[in-house]
N, C-alpha and C positions, 0 to 999 in steps of 0.2 A: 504493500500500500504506500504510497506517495506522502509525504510528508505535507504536501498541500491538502490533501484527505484529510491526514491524519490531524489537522489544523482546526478543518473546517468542523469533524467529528466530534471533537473536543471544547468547541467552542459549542454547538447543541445541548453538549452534557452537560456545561457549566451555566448555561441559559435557563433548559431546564430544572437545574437543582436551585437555581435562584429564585425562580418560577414560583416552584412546593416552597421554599424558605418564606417566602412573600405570604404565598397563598394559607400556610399556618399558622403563619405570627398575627396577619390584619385577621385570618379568623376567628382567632384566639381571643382578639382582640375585640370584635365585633361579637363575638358571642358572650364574653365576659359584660360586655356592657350591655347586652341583649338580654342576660341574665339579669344581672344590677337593674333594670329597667324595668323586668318582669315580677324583681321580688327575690328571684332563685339566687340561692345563696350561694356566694363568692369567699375567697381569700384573699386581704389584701396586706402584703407586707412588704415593704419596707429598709430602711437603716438609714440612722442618725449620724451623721459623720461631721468632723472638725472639716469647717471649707478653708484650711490653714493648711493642716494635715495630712487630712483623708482620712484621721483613726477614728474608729467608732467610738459616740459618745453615750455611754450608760447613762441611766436612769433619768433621761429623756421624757417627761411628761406628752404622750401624745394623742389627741383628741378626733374621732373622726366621727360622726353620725350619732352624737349622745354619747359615744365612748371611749374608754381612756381605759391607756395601757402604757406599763414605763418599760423603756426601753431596757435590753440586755446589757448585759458588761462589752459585747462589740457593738454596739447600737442597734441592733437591730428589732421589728416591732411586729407583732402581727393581729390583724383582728379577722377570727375564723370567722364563718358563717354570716358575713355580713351580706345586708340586705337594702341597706339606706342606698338613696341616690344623691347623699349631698358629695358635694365636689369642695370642699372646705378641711383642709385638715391642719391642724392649729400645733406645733409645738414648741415648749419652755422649761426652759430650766434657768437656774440661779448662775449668770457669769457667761450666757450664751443669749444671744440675739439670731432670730431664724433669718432678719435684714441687718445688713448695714446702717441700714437710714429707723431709727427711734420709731417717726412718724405711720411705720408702713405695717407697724403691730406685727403680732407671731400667726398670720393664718397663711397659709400655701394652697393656691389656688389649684384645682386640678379639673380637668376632663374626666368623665362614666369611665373614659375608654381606659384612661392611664392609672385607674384602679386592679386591671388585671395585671399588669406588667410591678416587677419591684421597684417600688417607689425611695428614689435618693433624695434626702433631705440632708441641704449641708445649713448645719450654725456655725456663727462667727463669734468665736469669744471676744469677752469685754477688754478694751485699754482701760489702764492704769494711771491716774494722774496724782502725783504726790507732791509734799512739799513740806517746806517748815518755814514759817511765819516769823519773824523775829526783830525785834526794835533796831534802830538802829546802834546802838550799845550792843548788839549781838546776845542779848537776852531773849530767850523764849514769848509768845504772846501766844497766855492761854483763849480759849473760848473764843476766840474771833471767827466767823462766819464767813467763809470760803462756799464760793459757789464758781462750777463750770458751765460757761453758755457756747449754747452751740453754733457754728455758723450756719446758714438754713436760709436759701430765696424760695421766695414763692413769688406768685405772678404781679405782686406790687411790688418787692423789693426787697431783700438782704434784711435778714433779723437774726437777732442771738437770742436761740431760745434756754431757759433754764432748764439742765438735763441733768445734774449734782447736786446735792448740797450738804455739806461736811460743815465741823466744829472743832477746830484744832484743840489737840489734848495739854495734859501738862509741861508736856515738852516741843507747844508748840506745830505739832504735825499732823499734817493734815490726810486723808487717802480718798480720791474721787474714783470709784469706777464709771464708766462711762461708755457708749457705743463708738465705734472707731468713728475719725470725721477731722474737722474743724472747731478750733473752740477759742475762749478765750476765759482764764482764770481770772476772777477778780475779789476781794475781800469788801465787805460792811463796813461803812462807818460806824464806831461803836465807841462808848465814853465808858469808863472804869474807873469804879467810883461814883464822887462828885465833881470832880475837877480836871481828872485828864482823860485823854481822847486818843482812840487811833484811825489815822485818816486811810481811806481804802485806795487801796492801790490794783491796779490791772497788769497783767502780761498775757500777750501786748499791750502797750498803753491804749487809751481808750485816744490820746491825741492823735495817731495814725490810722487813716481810715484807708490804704491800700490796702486791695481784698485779699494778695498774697501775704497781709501780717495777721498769721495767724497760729496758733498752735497745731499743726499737722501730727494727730496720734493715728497706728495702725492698729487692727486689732492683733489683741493679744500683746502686744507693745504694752510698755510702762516708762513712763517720765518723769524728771524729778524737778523740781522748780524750787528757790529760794526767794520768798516774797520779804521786802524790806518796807513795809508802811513807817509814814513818819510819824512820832509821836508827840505829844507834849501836852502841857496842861492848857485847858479849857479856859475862856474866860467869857464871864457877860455881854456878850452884845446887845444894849440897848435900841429899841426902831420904832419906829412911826411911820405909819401907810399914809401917804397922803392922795383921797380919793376923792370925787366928790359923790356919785350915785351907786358905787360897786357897797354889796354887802354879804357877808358869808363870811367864811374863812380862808384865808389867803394860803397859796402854795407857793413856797418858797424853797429855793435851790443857791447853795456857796457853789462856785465853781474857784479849784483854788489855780494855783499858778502853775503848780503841774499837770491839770489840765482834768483833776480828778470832781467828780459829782457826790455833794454831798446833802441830802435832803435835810431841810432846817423844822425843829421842833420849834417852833412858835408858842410860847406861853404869853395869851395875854395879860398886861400888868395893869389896866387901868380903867382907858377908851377904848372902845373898841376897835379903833387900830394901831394899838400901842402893845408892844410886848418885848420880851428878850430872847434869845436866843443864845447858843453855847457854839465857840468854837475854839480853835487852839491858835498859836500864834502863825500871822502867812499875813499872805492881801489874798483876797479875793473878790470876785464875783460875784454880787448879791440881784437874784430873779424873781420879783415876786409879781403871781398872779392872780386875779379874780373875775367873778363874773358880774356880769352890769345889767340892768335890763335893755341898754343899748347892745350890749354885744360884752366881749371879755376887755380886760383893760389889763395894763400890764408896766411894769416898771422896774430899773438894769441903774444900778450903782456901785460903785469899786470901792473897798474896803481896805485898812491894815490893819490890825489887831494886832498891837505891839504885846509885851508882856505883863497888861494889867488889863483890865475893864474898859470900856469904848460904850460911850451914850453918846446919844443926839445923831445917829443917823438915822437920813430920813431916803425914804422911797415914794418918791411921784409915779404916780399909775395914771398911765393918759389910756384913752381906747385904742384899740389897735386898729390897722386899716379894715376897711370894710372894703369888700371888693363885690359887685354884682355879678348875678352870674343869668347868661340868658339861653333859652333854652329855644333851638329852630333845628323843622324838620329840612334835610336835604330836599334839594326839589325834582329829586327822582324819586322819592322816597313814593310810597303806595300806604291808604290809608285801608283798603278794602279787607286784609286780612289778622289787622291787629292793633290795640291800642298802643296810641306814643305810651313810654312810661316817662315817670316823672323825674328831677334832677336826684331825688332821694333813690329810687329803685336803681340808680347808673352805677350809683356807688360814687361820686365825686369826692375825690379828695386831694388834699396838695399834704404832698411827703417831703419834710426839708430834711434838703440835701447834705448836711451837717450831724442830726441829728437820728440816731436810732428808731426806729418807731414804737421799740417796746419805754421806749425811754418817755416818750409821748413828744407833742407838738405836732402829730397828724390833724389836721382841721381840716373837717366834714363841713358839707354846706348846709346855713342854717336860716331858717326864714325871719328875716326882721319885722318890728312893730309894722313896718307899713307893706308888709306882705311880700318883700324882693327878696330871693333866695340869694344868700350872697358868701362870700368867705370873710369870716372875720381872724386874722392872722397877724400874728406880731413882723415887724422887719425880720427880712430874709430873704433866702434862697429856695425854691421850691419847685416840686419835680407834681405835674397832674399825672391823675391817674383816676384810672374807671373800669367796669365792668361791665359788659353787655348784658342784656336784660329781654328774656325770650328769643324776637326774631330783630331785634334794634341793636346798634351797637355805634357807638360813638366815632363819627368818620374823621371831623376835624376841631382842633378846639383851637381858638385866638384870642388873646388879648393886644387891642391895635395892631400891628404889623407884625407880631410877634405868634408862631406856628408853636401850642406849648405841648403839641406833642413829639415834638422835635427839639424843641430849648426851653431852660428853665426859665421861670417867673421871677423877676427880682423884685422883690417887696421893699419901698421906703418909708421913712415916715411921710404918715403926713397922702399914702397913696389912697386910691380909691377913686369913684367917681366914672372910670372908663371899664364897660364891664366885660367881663370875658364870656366869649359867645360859644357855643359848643353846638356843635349839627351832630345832629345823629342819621340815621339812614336804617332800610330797612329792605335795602338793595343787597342779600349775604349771596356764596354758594355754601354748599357740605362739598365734604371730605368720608370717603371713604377705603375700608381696607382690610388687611389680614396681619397680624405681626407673627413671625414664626421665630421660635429661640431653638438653636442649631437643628433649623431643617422642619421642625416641631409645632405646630400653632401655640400659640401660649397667652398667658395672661401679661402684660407687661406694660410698665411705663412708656406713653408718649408724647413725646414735645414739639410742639410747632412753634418756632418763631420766625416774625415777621420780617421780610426784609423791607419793610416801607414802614413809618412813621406810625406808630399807635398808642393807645392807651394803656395796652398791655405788654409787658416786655415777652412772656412768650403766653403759652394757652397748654395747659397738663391734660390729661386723659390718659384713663386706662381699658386695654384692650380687654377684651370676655375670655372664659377659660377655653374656647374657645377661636381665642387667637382674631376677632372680629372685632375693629372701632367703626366708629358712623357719625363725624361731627355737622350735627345742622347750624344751619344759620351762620356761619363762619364768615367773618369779614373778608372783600374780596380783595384780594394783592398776591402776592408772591411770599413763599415759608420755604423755610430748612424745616425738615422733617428729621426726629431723631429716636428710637426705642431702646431701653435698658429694661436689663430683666427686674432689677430693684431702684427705687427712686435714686435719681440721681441727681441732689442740690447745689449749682453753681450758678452763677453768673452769667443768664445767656446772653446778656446786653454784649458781654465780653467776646470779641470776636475771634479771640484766643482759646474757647471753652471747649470748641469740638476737636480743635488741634489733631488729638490722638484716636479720635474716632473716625478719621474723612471718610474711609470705605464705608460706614452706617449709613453715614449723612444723606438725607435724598432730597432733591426738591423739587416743590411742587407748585403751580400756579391755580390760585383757584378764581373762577370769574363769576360776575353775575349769575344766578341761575346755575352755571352749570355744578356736577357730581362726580368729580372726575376720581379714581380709584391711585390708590399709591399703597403696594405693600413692603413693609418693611422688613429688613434683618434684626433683631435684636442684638444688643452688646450684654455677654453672659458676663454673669455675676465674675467667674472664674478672671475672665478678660480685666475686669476691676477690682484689684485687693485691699480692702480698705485698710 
């Protein structure tokens, strides 16, 4: 026989036996979940594995259809005779996270189908963040209040969420476990005694806002940090608000010269805008705010507190700008299939760009006495932002010449008067698709961001377990399309974020009306070690 034969031969048999491999596994498959669908009871197991490692992790809490079962000394898990059809299996233990990302909880999405097959679940153990606290004399500082914040964007913007929080012991030291990520350690302002104080301090400083200073922990990683707050004794700050219609209670903030935030206890001593307050020796920054029935009012004066007691300063609280805000439909816009929503439903907000948002000075629009929806905002810098609402969605927003979804608002004193006009429209397309994770349909994160001017820096979704998204109403322009198999929080404004993904990256234009299809690859968890 000829060796072209015996080629051609051989290539039959290997065709065929792929064929019956094919033909047993999808039926296995299809009848396992034909089973699961009917009732007829299945097997479905499993192992719990370090996604570090790859060793099996014991005593594994694992949850599937009502039931629970702890894993083996190699991880491994099984639940006989099962009969449920949920596609939900949840598992935790103490020092393991089933994500990287806190936010994304312990449930693992699955398909009827991928019940019959041995089910791998990898966790990621916890980092480790430590430290010792200590005066600048090199003495220990008990009890002080260490907390880790994580870094974390969402579709408005960059926030440090609390995911720690520890109480350093007699000697000082402190231990944060935590999920792998971004963070940034910082300590309480806290007074000991009656008289002295310690000022809280960050690393990184809370003064650098480049989004690379950060604390970069992996999992299973541990890090050790030396915090050096400065200390001293306390002394009375004497103050006086001077308002004329704001009444309530005032909030007041020291900003000192290192750039650190410290919230002022107000005891009042008299009138009612008379009181003292406790600080240690520095200059600082003194913020105090309140509300008015015109709007909020607000007042900024700079401070020394040498090493004795300090009366007679005074805080002027003028109103802050009022800015209007008006609300017009595009004039392609169609009224036949939905109500406009109102500036409240849009979600309108100005995010300054200085300041944190867990920290506040986010300002929503608010209706004044004479009925005009407006911003009422202190001087500054400020970034708009919104969210779409049904089938509407915010196309441009202006204040005078100025495009503010594209440049930020600079707030003066003394502004107001020219109001910022916002069109919305009701002219979307959808977006639809499949995400598969290596080869697989799957449940998975995905992100569209815009490459044209918006209110949103990008738009989340997750895929069905199933591996199917279907976004309606979707603003129409041009997006990078991107899927990970677990949330993945950066910076999409940053045009440096996908860098190491480009092969994922897909893009897609979506237009008026139309529904045009984009499936994507996912980036496996494996691909990213946190």
């Amino acid at each position: 026989m000829s060796s072209a034969r015996i080629t051609t031969r051989f290539r039959q048999l290997l065709a065929s036996a792929l064929l019956f491999v094919f033909v047993c596994v999808f039926g296995s498959a299809l009848a396992a979940q034909n089973q699961s669908d009917s009732g007829t009871p299945i097997t479905v197991s499993g192992q719990v594995v370090n996604a570090l490692t790859g060793a099996g992790v014991s005593r594994v809490l694992v949850k599937l259809g009502g039931r629970a079962v702890l894993t083996d000394h190699e991880g491994k898990f099984e639940f006989d005779q099962f009969t449920g059809s949920a596609n939900g299996l949840e598992a935790t233990k103490p020092g393991f996270y089933l994500s990287p990302d806190p936010m994304e909880g312990s449930m693992l999405s699955l398909q009827p189908a991928q019940l019959a097959a041995p089910i791998l679940v990898r966790m990621y153990p916890e980092a480790i963040l430590t430290g010792t606290v200590t005066a600048p004399d090199g003495e220990p500082i008990q009890h002080v209040f260490v907390m880790a914040r994580r870094s974390t964007f969402d579709e408005t913007s960059r926030r440090w969420l609390p995911v720690a929080q520890s109480q350093t012991d007699s000697h000082g030291n402190f231990r944060l476990p935590v999920p792998p990520g971004d963070y940034r350690v910082e300590t309480r302002y806290m007074t000991q005694g009656k008289s002295e104080a310690v000022l809280p301090v960050s690393v990184p400083a809370e003064t650098q806002s480049s989004g690379s200073n950060v604390i970069h922990i992996s999992s299973g990683d541990q890090q050790h940090f030396e915090l050096h707050p400065a200390t001293g004794l306390a002394y009375t700050v004497t103050a006086r608000l001077e308002v004329s219609s704001a009444r309530g209670f005032p909030g007041i903030t020291a900003r000192s010269s290192s750039g650190a935030t410290i919230p002022i206890n107000f005891q009042r001593t008299g009138g009612e805008n008379e009181g003292r307050m406790q600080l240690p020796s520095g200059t600082y920054i003194l913020t105090a705010s309140m509300a008015s029935p015109e709007g909020s009012v607000q007042g900024e004066t700079t401070i020394t507190v040498p090493d004795h007691d300090v009366s007679g300063v005074v805080l002027r609280l003028t109103p802050n700008p009022s800015i209007p805000v008006e609300l017009v439909m595009d004039s392609s816009a169609t009224s036949d299939n939905s109500t406009p929503p109102t500036i409240q439903q849009l979600g309108l907000m100005m995010q300054p760009t200085d300041i944190e948002p867990e920290r506040g000075g986010m300002a929503q629009v608010e209706t004044a006495r004479n009925g005009t929806p407006s911003f009422t905002i202190a001087p500054g810098t400020y970034r708009l932002r919104a969210r779409s609402h049904g089938t509407w969605y915010v196309k441009s927003a202006s204040y005078g010449d100025s495009s503010l979804l594209d440049q930020d608002l600079v707030v003066g004193p003394g502004a107001g008067g020219t109001p910022i006009r916002v069109t919305i429209s009701n002219q979307t397309g959808s977006l639809q698709g499949t995400v598969t994770l290596n080869g697989v349909p799957a449940a998975c994160w995905v992100y569209l961001i815009p490459n044209f001017p918006s209110a949103s820096p990008f738009l989340t979704l997750r895929s069905s377990s199933s591996g199917t998204y279907n976004v309606a109403y979707l603003p129409p322009g041009s997006y990078q399309a991107i899927a990970f198999e677990h949330r993945h929080s950066v910076d999409y404004r940053d045009p440096n974020a996908l860098a190491a993904y480009t092969t994922y990256v897909r893009s897609v234009t979506v237009n008026e009306g139309d529904k045009p299809s984009l499936d994507l690859d996912a980036v496996s968890a494996e691909e990213i070690i946190p």
